[in-house]
N, C-alpha and C positions, 0 to 999 in steps of 0.2 A: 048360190050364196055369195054376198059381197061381202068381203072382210077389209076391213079399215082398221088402221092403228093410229092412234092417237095421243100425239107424244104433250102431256100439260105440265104446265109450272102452275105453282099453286102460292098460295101466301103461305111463307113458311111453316105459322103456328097455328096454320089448319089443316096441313098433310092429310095427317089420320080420318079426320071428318070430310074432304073433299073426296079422298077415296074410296070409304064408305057409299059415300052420295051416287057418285059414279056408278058403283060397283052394283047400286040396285035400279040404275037406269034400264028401260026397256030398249034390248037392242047390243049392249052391253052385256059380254061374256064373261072378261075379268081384267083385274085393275094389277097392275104391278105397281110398286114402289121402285122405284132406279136410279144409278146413278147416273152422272152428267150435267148436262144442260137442261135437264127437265127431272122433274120432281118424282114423274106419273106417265105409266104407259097405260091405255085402255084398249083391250080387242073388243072393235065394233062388228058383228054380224048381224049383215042382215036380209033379204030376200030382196030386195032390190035396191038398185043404185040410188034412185029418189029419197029413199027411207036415209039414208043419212045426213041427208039435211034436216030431216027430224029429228035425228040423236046427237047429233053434232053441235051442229050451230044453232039447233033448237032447243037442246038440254043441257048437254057437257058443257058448253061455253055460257051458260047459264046459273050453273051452279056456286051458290058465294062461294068464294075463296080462290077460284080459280084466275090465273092472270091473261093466259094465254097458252092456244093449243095450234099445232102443227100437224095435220094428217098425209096419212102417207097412205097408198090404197093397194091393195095386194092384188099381183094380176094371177098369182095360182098357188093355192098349198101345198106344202112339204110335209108332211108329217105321222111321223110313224102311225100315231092315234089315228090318224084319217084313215091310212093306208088300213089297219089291222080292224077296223068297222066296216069297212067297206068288201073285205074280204072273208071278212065272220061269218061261219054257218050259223050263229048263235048257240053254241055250244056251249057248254060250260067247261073253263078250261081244266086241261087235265094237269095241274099243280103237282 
């Protein structure tokens, strides 16, 4: 899996509908609001390196509203949710 982050400035008084848009892009996990320099973070995954010239620069930078995007490309994840699926009997947990 290839995970891309995607840091977009959007036109102001279209936030909510730029992320929207985003948000149900194919490829596209999930859109954050943030602060900073940028408006909009998006988690790109996807099954190979090529495919995100399709979501990217094929779609995200395609959507009105947006101004400009910055990607950044993740060389390996951290994270608990991975770690704790990957280790899962599929159990259900004992709460």
């Amino acid at each position: 899996m290839v995970t891309a982050i995607v840091f977009v400035k959007a036109d102001v008084a279209r936030i909510h509908e730029v992320a929207e848009t985003i948000a149900g892009l194919e490829g596209v996990s999930e859109v954050y609001s943030i602060t900073g320099d940028h408006d909009l973070m998006a988690m790109v995954r996807v099954r190979r390196h090529d495919t995100l010239n399709d979501v990217i620069p094929g779609r995200i930078n395609k959507v009105p509203g947006v101004v400009s995007t910055e990607t950044h490309i993740a060389f390996r994840t951290y994270s608990q949710h991975d770690l704790e699926q990957a280790f899962s009997l599929g159990l259900p947990d004992a709460d």
